[in-house]
N, C-alpha and C positions, 0 to 999 in steps of 0.2 A: 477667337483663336481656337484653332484646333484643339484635341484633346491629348495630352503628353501621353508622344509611347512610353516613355517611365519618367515617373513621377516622385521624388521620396520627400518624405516630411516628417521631419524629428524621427528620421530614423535610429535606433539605438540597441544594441547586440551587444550581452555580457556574456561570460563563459565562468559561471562558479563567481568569483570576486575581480575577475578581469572586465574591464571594460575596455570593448573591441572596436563597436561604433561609438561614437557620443554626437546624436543630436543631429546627424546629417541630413540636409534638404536640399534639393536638385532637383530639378526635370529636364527632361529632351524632348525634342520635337522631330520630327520625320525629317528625313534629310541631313539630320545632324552624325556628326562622326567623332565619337567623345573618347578620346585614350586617358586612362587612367595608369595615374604615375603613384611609387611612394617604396619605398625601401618594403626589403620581409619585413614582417608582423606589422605592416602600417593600419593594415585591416580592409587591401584589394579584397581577397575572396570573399570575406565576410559579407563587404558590401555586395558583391556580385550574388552571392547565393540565398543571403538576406533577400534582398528587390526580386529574385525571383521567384520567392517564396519556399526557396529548399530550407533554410530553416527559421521559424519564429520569432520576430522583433520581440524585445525587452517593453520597446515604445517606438509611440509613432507606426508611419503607415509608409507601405512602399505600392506602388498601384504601375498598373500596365494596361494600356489603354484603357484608362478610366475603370479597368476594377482591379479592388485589394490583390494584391500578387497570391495571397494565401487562401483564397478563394475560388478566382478565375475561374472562368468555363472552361471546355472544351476546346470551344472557335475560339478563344483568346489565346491557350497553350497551343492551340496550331499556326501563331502567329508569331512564335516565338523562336528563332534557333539557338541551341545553345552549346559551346566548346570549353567541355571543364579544364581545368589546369593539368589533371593526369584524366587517361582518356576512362572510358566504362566500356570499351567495348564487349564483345563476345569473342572469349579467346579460341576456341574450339570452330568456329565459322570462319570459310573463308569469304573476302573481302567482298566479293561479288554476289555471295547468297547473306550477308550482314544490310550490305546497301538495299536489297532487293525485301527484306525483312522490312526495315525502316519506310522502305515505299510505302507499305502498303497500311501505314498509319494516317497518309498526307495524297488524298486523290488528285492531289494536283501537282504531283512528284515530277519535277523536269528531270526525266530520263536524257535526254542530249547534254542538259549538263553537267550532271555527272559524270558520263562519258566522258566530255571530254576534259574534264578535272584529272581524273583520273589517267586518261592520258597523256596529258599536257606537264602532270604532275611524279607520272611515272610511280605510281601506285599497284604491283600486282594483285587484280583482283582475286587472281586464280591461288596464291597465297592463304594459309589457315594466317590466321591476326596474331597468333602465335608462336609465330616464325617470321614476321616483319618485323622491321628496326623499328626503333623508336621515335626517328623522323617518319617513316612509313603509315606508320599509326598515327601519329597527329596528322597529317595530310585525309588519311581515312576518315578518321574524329571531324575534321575541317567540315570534309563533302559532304557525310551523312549529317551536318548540322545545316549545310549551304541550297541540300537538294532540293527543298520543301518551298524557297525562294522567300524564308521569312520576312514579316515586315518590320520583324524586331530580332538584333545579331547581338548576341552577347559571348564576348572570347575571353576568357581568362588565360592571359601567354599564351596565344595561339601560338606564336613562333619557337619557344623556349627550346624544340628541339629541330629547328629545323636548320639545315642549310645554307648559306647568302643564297642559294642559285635559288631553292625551296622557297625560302623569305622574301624573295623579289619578287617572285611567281604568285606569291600567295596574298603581299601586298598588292599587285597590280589589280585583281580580283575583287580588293576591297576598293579599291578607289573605280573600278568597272560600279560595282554595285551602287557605292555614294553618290555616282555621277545621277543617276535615275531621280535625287533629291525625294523621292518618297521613303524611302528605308532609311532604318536607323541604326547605327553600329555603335554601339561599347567595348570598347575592348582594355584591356590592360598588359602592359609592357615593360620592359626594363630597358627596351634601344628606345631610346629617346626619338633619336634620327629616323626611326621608322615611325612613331608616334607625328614629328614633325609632318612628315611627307603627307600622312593620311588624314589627321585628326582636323578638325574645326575649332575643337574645343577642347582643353584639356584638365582633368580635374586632379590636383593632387590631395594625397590624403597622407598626412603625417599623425602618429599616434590617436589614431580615432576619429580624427577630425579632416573637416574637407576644406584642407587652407587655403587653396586656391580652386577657381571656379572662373575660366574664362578663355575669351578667345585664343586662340594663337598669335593674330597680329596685336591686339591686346596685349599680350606677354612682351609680346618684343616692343612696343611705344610704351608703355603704360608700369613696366617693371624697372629702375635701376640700380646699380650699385653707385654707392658714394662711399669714396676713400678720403677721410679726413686726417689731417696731421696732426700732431701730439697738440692739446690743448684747445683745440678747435672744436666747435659743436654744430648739430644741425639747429639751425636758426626757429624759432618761436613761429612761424609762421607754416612752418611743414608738422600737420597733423600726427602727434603722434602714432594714431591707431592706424599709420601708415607705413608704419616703422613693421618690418616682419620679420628680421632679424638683425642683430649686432654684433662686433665681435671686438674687442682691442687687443694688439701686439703687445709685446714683451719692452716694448719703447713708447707705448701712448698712444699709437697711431690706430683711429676706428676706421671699420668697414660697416657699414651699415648696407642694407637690403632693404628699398623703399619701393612701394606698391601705390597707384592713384598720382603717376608722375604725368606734367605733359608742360606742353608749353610755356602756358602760363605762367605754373608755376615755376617751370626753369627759369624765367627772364626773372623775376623775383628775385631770387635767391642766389644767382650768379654775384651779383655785386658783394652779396655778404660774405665769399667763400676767397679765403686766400687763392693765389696763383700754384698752390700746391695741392688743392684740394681738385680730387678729378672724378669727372662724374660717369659713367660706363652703362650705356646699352649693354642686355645680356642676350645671350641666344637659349633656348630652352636648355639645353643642358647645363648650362652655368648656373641657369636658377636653380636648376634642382640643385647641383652640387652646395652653391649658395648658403639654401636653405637647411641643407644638412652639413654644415661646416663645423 
């Protein structure tokens, strides 16, 4: 097998006595498109600027095509494009001599598509970054991370300020990219529905940890809800550590959130459940909410 465009293994990030990551391990492989979900402070950015070596693990190793993130070359950093959560740009440059800067870090700078990002995206280049909105600047932020044709994208909320009309345009762009199956996109989000659209893979991360880890159609077969009625339990035969969350009403009645479901075991376990008890497919965003209930 190939060598993972990013790699993490027992990744772990404390802040003073806070503990940000704990223990995270993933990899992705080219052609994958990974949206990263999880409420604020679940520990999105952390993990993004950890793996890219902007700040130092506690433990563990985060690696990019096959070297330590905190080390890499050159040619490995020019491999990499990257869209912070709030931009860096250069406030005093306008838009067109900012891009034109960044060219000439990356000799293989696709100057046509940039163009036409920027026109398609209605970006004034002729604009100081100073005087552009804050959707403006993220769309800029986007292109001079997109120009260089990484073979590794990493978005922290690219969309967070953009526009539906901005956000369709800017999703279509990614699934242009993904389509190529050699390039690799990370990104992280709070629209679910745009996460749905683009992603292969989605990883969530709840308080440090990376709870879930898996397909999209995976999510939708392999995730459900069971609503059970006052007194009734899930049966001896369904793995506890499959159990991912619980919850009981004010009258007895549990909802459980069960992971590693499929056929099998549904024909199983049907016989045991009263005609009250119901069992529910979720769509990704009910997991999430689910999960944070």
């Amino acid at each position: 097998m190939t060598v993972p465009a990013l790699e993490l293994a027992a990744l772990s990030k404390r802040f003073d006595a806070n503990t940000v990551l704990k223990s995270v391990s993933a990899s992705v492989h080219a052609g994958e498109v990974i949206g990263l979900l999880g409420l604020n402070g679940a520990g999105k950015t952390t993990l993004l600027e950890t793996a890219l070596g902007f700040s130092l693990p506690n433990g563990g190793t985060a690696s990019i095509f096959g070297q330590n993130s905190t080390t890499m070359n050159g040619a490995t950093k020019a491999r990499i494009g990257f869209v912070p959560q709030r931009d860096e740009l250069l406030e005093g440059m306008k838009g067109a001599s900012y891009l034109a800067l960044i060219a000439e870090f990356y000799p293989a700078w696709n100057h046509q598509l940039v163009a036409r990002l920027a026109n398609e995206w209605a970006v004034p280049l002729d604009t100081r970054i100073n005087k552009l909105s804050v959707g403006q600047r993220q769309k800029l932020s986007i292109i001079s991370a997109l120009g260089h044709e990484p073979d590794l994208i990493i978005l922290d909320e690219p969309v967070a300020s953009l526009d539906p009309v901005a956000r369709r345009q800017f999703l279509k762009e990614l699934v242009d990219i993904a389509s190529s199956q050699t390039r690799t996109i990370v990104f992280s989000t709070h629209i679910v529905s745009d996460l749905e659209r683009v992603a292969s893979r989605v990883w969530l991360m709840q308080d440090g940890n990376l709870s879930i880890d898996a397909g999209i159609d995976d999510l939708k077969e392999n995730f459900v809800r069971i609503q059970l009625p006052a007194g009734e339990q899930l049966p001896a035969s369904i793995n506890q550590t499959s159990v991912l969350h619980s919850r009981r009403d004010n009258k007895g009645a549990s909802t459980v959130l069960l992971k590693d479901w499929n056929n099998y075991l549904e024909q199983g376990v049907n016989s045991t459940f009263s005609k009250d008890t119901q069992i529910e497919t979720l769509s990704l965003e009910d997991l999430f909410l689910e999960l944070h209930a």
